[in-house]
C-alpha positions as CSV (number, residue, x, y, z in Angstrom):
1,X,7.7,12.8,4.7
2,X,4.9,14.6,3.7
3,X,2.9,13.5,0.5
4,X,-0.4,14.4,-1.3
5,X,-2.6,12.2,-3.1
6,X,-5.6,13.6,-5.1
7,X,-8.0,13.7,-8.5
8,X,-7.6,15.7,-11.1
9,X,-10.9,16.6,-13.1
10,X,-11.0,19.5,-16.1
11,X,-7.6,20.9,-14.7
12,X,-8.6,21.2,-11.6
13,X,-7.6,19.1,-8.2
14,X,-10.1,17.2,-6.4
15,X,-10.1,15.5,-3.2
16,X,-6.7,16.3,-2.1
17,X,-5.5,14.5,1.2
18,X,-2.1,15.1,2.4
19,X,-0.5,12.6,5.0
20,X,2.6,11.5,6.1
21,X,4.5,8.2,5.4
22,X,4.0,6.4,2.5
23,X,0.9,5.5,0.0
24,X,-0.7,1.8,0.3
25,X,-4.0,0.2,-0.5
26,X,-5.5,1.0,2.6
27,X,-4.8,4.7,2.3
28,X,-6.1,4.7,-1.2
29,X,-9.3,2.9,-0.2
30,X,-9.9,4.8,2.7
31,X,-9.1,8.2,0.4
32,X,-11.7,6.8,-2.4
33,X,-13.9,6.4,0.0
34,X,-14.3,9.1,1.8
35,X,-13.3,12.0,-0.5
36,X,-13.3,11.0,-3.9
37,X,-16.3,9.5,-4.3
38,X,-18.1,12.9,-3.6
39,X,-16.5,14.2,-6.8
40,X,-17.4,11.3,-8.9
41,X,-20.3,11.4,-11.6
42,X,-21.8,8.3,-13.2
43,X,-20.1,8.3,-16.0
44,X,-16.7,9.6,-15.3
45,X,-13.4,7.4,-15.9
46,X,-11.3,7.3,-13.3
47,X,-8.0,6.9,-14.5
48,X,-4.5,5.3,-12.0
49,X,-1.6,4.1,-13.1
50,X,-0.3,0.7,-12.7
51,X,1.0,1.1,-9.0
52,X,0.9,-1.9,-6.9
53,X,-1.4,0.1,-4.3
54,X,-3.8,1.0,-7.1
55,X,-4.5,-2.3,-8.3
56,X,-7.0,-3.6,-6.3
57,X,-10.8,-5.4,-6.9
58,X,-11.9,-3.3,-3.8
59,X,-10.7,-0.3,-5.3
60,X,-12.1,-1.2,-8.7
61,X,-15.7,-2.1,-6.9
62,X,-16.0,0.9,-4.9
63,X,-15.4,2.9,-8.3
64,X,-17.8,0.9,-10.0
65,X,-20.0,1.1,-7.3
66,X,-21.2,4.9,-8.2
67,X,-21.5,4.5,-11.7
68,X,-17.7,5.2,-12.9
69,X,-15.3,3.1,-15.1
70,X,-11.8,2.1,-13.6
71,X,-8.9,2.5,-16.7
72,X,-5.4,1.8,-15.7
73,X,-2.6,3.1,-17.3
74,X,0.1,0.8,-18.9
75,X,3.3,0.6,-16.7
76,X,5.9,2.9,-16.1
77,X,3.6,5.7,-18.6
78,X,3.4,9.1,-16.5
79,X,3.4,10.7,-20.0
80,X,-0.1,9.5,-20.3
81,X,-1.0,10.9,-16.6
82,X,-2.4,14.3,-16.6
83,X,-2.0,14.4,-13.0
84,X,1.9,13.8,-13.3
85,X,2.0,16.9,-14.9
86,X,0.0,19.2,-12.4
87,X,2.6,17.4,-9.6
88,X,5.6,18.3,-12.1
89,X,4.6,21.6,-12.2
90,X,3.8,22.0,-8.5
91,X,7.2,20.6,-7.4
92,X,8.8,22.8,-9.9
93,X,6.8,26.1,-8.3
94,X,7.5,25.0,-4.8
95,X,11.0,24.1,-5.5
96,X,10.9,28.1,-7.0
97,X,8.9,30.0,-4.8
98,X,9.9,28.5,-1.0
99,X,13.0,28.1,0.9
């Protein structure tokens, strides 16, 4: 399966990497690392929800480590995820729009 992971800043996407298989901590690091970062301004809160791949003190450090604040969102809260909205909407437009 195809899948998508990427940041969402002023409406917009950011970093977008899509792969296939499924999301863990090393994909997220690696991601982080080499894409998202670039976007990030001193300053910025980077916001994740609670998943288990999210949760990690490397993740948090390499954040941290270019000026930005980590936030996590409480559990099973996508209402509180702008991003879950963009996907909502994409899925909806794709599920519209291509056979």
């Amino acid at each position: 399966m195809t899948n998508i992971i990427a940041g969402y800043v002023n409406r917009e996407t950011v970093a977008p990497l899509v792969f296939n298989g499924s999301c863990d901590t090393k994909l997220v690091l690696q991601w982080i690392h080499e894409s998202l970062v670039k976007e990030l301004k001193p300053g910025q809160v980077v916001v994740m929800d609670n998943a288990a791949f999210h949760r990690s003190n490397k993740i948090k450090e390499l954040i941290e480590s270019v000026g930005c604040k980590l936030l996590y969102l409480p559990a099973y809260s996508p209402d509180l995820n702008p991003i879950e909205k963009f996907w909502a909407n994409m899925k909806r437009w794709i599920r519209c729009n291509i056979d």
